[in-house]
C-alpha positions, 0 to 999 in steps of 0.5 A: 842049275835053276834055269832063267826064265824067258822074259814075257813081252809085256816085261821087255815093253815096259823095259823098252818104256823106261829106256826111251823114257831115260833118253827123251825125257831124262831131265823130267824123269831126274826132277820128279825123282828128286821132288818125290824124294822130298817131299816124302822126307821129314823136310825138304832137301836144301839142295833141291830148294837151290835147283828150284831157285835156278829153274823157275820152269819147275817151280809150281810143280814143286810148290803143289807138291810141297803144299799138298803134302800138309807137312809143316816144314814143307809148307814153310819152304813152299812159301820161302820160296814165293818170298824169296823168287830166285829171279826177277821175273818170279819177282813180280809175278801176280799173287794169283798165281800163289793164291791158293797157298796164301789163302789157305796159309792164311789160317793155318794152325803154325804160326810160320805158315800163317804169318808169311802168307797174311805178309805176302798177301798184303804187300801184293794188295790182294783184294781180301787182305784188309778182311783176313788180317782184321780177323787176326786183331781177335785171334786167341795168339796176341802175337797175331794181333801184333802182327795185324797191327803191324801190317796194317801200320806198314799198309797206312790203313788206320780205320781199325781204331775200333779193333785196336782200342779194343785190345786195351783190356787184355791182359797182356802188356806186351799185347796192350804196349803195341795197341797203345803205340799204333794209337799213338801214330794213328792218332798222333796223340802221345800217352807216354807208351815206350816199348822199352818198359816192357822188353827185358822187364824180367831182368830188370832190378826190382826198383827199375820195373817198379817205376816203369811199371808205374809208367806203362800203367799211367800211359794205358790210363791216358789211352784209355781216357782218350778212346772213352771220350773220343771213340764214338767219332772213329766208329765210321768206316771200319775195315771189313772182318773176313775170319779164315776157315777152321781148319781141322787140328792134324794129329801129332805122333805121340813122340818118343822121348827119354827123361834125364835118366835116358828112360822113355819118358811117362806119359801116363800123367798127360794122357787126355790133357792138354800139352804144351811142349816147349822146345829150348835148349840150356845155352840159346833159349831165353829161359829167365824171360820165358820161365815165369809163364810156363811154370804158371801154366804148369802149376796154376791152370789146374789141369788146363794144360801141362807143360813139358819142356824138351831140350835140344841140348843132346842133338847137334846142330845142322853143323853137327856141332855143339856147345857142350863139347867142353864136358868131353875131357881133355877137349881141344876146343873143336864143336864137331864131336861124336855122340856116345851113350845112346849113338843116334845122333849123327842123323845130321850128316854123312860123315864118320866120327868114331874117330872123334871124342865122344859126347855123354849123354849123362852128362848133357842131361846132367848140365841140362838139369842143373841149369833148368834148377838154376832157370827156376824150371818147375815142369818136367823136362824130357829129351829129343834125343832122335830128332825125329819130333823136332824136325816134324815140327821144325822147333829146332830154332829155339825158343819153340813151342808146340800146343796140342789138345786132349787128343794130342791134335795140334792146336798152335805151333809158335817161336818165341814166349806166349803170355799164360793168358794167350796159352789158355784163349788158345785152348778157349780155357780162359772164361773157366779160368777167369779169377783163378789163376793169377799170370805173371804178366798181370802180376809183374 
């Protein structure tokens, strides 16, 4: 019989450490283990997010914790929690108390990071708002320049007249349409711009978008024709720029992705290009509105950029439900399936579902590529089929979409369509690019 070991003195101190440590300090203990436990997580438990509304004492803990773990979905939860303050109290705390975060959010690469903390900071009148949102009216994402159009709007500042007419000769009419429109309100000069010509163009019979084609044209004319005569007078005054630090591009892991095959998916063709992946799934995307500019990046940016799409459709959602439980035959009508095939996709929840019909991953895969024919995809499409990349980046809300360089550095992460134009002044492709690649949003 092996015999025990008598234990040292310094083990039985550090035991007694731990039992006065439980009894006078076991709250504190419980929260730090929590905290630890989610930060070191892909994404923050929602649980914990709760308990941090009802305890504002260990909000900044918290938020330091978060923020400095530099990992997107944590960050995006530290500032939802600055947002949406469970008490009143946090309600109208001052923004210095956030303002490291803010500022520093302010020029992050994720465009969920940088568009609520430039909000938070110009409803809490911080003192270098005017200059951080100004520099958004020349950053490559025209969707930031919307946005600072927005803020500026809602903040009744009106003397970036400049800023905005400068916006006027960028190819991109849902850019352009939102300059002629706050034009039109600052100025209350009316050039005929209606928001609706642009929206849902792509559905539009070929008759209807060639008449309100016509319409915006003759608006941004008229704009155009005022500013040129007018715009020495609103040079006066203008609001200060303040362009926010460059922060360094994170490397993203390479992700390991399958084809339609259930294959690893090749990468050898991307290898030292840029990429463009584009997170969507067949049933929630957008895809008839999204597809034309994707595919001209694709195809007509001569090796700028490649695009690989990436469905979602063979993982569940956070209910761990999906929308092709109908190919599952003889299904009742119930979204809360098993997974079969590749059987690594009950991630999502604790709960036992071999009992259940199982879901094919061929047969996602085979409905996910006849409707991208359908959809008129021409890029490759890959599948997530761990979720792993998806949490990472939090694309999980489709449409998504990730940028990364040669060095798979991350550029820009954004929801929702970007223009081609956009796509390649974010990767500053564009002055190369000039006269050689006709964009659908010049061209429809």
């Amino acid at each position: 019989m092996a015999r025990l070991e008598k234990p040292t003195p310094l083990r039985i101190t550090a035991l007694l450490c731990l039992l006065l440590l439980s009894i006078f300090g076991g709250e504190k203990l419980a929260f730090a283990i929590r905290l630890n436990r989610s930060v070191e997580a892909l994404e923050p438990d929602e649980y914990f997010l709760e308990y941090l509304k009802e305890h504002p004492n260990r909000l900044d803990q918290a938020l330091e914790a978060f923020w400095d773990s530099g990992k997107l979905a944590h960050r995006q939860a530290a500032l939802h929690l600055i947002k949406f303050p469970g008490t009143p109290e946090q309600r109208f705390s001052p923004v210095e108390r956030f303002e490291r975060y803010l500022l520093d959010g302010a020029a992050s690469r994720d465009i969920g990071v940088r568009s609520p903390s430039l909000q938070l900071l110009a409803e809490h009148g911080h003192p270098r708002w005017q200059a951080l949102v100004a520099a958004q009216l020349q950053d490559p994402d025209t969707h930031m320049r919307v946005l600072a159009m927005r803020l500026f709007r809602q903040e009744g500042v009106t003397n970036i007249l400049p800023l905005v007419a400068g916006q006027l000769a960028i190819p991109d009419p849902y850019l352009v349409c939102n300059a002629v429109i706050w034009l039109q309100n600052a100025t209350q000069i009316d050039h005929g711009m209606k928001t609706r010509w642009i929206s849902g163009r792509v559905l539009m019979p070929d008759d209807e978008r060639a008449d309100n084609q016509k319409r915006y044209e003759s608006a941004l004319s008229s704009a155009k024709t005022w500013w040129n005569r007018n715009g020495a007078d609103a040079q006066n005054h203008p609001v200060p720029i303040e362009q926010p630090a460059i922060v360094p591009a994170p490397l993203v892991q390479k992700p390991r992705l399958v084809d339609r095959e259930g294959n690893p998916f090749e990468f050898a063709p991307f290898e030292g290009k840029p990429i463009l992946y584009y997170f969507f799934t067949v049933w929630k995307s957008s895809p008839f509105s999204e597809s034309a500019e994707l595919n001209a990046l694709h195809e007509c940016a001569e090796g700028r950029v490649s695009v690989i799409g990436i469905a979602l459709d063979a993982l569940p959602d956070e209910h761990n439900e999906t929308q092709h439980a109908d190919l599952i035959p003889g299904w009742d009508g119930d979204k809360n399936v098993g997974w079969g095939g590749h059987g690594h996709h009950d991630h999502h929840d604790g709960h036992d579902h071999h009992h259940q019909p199982a879901l094919k991953f061929v047969d996602v895969s085979r409905r996910v590529t006849e409707r991208a024919a359908l959809h008129g995809y021409r890029f490759p499409i890959a599948f997530d089929v761990s979720g792993r990349f998806t949490i990472e980046l939090q694309a999980g809300e489709v449409p998504c979409f990730a940028l990364v360089d040669e060095q798979h550095r991350l550029v820009r992460r954004f929801a929702r369509g970007r223009s081609a134009w956009s796509v390649l002044e974010m990767l500053g492709a564009n002055e190369e690019a000039t006269g050689r690649i006709t964009l659908p949003s010049e061209s429809r």
